[in-house]
N, C-alpha and C positions, 0 to 999 in steps of 0.2 A: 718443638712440635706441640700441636693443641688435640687432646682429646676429643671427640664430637660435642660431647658435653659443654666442654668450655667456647669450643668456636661457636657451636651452639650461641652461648652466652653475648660472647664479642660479636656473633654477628644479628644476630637477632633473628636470628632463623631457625623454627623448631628442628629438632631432632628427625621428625618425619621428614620435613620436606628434605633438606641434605642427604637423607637416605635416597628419597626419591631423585635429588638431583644428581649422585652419585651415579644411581641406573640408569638414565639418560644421556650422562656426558655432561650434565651442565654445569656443575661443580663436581669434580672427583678428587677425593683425599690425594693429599700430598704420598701417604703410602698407607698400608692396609698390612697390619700382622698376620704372618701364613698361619699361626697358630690359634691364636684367639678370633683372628678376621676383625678384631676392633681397627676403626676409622682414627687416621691421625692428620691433621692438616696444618699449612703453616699461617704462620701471622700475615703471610707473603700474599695469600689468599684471601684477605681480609675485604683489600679495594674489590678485588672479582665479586663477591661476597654484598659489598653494597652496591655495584651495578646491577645486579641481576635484582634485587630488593626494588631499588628504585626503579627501574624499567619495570615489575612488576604490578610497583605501586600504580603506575603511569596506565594502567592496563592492558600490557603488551601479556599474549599470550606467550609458553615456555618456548613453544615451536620460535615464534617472533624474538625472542629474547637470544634463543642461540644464534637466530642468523645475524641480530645486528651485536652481541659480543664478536663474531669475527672482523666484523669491519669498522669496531668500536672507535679506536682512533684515527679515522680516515672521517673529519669533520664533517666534511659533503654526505658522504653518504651516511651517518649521525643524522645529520638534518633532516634527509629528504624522508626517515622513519620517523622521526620524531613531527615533522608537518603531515605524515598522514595519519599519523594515530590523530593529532590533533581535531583533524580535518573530521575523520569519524566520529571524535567523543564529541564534538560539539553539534553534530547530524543525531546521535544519538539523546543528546542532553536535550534538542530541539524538541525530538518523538517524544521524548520522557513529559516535557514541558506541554504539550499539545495532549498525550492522553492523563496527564493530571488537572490542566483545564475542560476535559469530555468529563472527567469522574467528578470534578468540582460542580460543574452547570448538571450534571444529571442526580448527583445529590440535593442538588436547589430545587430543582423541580417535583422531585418525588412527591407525590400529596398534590401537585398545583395542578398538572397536566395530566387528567387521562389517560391522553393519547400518547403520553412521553415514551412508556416503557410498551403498549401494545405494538409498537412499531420501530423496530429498532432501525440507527440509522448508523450507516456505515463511510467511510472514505476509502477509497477505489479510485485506479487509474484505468479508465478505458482505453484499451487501443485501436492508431489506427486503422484504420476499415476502409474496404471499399463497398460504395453502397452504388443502389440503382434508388434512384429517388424522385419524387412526384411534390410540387407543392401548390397549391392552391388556396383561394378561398372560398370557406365552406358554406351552407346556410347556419350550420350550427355545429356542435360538437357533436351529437350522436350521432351525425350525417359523417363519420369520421369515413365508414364501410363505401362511400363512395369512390373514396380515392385509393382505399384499397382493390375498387373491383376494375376500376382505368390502370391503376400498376400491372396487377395480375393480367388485364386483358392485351396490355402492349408486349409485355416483357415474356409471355410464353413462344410466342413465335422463334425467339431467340435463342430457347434450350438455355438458360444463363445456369450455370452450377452457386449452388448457394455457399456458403461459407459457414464452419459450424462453429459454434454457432452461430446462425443467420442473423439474430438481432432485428426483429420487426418492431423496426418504435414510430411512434409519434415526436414529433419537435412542435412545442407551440411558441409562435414569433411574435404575439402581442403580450406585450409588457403588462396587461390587465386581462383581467376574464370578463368575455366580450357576449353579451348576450347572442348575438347572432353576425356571421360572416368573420367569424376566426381566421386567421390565416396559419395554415398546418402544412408541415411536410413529414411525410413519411417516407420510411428509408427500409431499407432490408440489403441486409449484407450478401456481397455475392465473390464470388474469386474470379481472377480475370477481367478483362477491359472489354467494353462491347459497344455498338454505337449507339448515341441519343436517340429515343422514339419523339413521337411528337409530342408529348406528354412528361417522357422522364428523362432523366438526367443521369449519367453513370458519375460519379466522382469520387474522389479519397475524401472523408471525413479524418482532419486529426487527431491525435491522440489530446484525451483530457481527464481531469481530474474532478471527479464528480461526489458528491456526498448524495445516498438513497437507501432507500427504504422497499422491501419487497413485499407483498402481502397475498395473501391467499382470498382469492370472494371476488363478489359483482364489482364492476364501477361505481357503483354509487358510494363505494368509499374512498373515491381520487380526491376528493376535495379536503375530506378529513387527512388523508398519507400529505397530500399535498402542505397541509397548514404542519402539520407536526415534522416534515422535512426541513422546510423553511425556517420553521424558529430555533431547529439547532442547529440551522447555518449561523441563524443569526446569535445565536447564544452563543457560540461558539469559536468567535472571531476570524468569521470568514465573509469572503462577499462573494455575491454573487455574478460568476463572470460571464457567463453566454445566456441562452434560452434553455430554459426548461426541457425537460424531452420524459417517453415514456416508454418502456420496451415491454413488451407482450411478450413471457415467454411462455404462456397459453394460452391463449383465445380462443376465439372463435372459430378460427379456422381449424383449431385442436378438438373442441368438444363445443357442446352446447349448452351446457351445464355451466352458468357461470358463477356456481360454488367452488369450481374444480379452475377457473381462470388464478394466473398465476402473474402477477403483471411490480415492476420495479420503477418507481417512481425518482428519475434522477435530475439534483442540480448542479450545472456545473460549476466550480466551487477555484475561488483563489485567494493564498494568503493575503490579510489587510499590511 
């Protein structure tokens, strides 16, 4: 029989933890003196002793550890734990790799870009939506409130229930910034199916992965949020997979005051 101290030693596991393991069930001394209450364990213990070490090492939590010690030697199911810790550390090791490439590209930049840190830019997954949507083309971009007021004038007769959040955005579908006759659709999230007006379109938008930037103030800083989104796609090693879009989540129709506008400039974004 080994004192704690010595198994300790042979197994290389502090004193604390075997205490702790003791509490739990997950190693318990071979026998315990009614007298002193000192821990005694056998040599027999040893191999238990380096599975639990090694699965630890592997980063199976204690909880994970006791369920796969019961079914330790039943090979299959060995595997099927050990492929999905895998499966996770290497999802994790991914994250890990992707936000020490954001920390790397935004220490390069610090000093070079302005706009780098006034605007911070985030990765999100939108979901999907059902929208009630209108697209056209415009005279120009500030002419956006036109197709806002053809949406609003078809889609009231309908009573549509919005969805919250509703999501009023812009999607711009030319590939350049167009001095005049842009082609835009605007969308706003609603719950339920309802039929086409002459004008809009009810559809599911799907789910996507977007990289954006939200900012407080007028429009006339879309073009600056816009260029400092863009280049930490592109610094970033991502490309760029759909059209652009842009959600109002307060406009106009919120206040008047467009200091108090609140608007998120997103692109949708896929690994290169």
């Amino acid at each position: 029989m080994l004192k704690i101290g010595d198994f300790s030693k042979l197994s290389r596991i502090s004193i604390r933890m075997l205490r702790h393991y003791d509490l739990i069930g997950l190693l318990v001394p071979e026998s315990i003196d009614d007298f002193t209450g000192y821990r005694y364990y056998s040599e027999n213990q040893l191999p238990l002793a380096s599975r639990i070490a090694a699965l630890k090492e592997m980063g199976f939590s204690l909880n994970m550890i006791d369920r796969i010690l019961k079914v330790y030697d039943d090979t299959a199911s060995l595997k099927e734990f050990l492929l999905l810790q895998q499966a996770e550390l290497k999802e994790q090791a991914e994250k890990t790799g992707m936000q020490l490439r954001i920390l790397e590209t935004t220490l390069n930049r610090i000093g070079k870009d302005d706009n780098m840190m006034q605007y911070s830019v985030s990765v999100k997954e939108m979901p999907e939506r059902n929208v009630a949507s209108l697209r056209k083309i415009i005279p120009a971009y500030n002419k956006e409130g036109l197709l806002w007021e053809q949406l609003m004038k078809e889609v009231t007769p309908l009573s549509i229930q919005y969805a919250n959040p509703c999501n009023g955005l812009a999607v711009f579908h030319d590939k350049e910034y167009k001095e005049q006759d842009p082609d835009v659709e605007i969308q706003i999230s609603v719950l339920g199916s309802y039929q086409n007006t002459a004008n809009v379109i009810f559809k599911t938008v799907p789910s996507v992965t977007i990289a954006s930037a939200t900012y407080k103030g007028g429009y006339e800083q879309l073009t600056t949020v816009n260029h400092a989104v863009a280049d930490w796609v592109r610094d970033n090693g991502y490309d760029f997979s759909e059209d652009m879009f842009t959600i109002y989540h307060v406009g106009p129709g919120q206040t008047k005051n467009p200091e108090e506008f609140v608007t998120e400039v997103c692109f949708p974004i896929s690994k290169k």
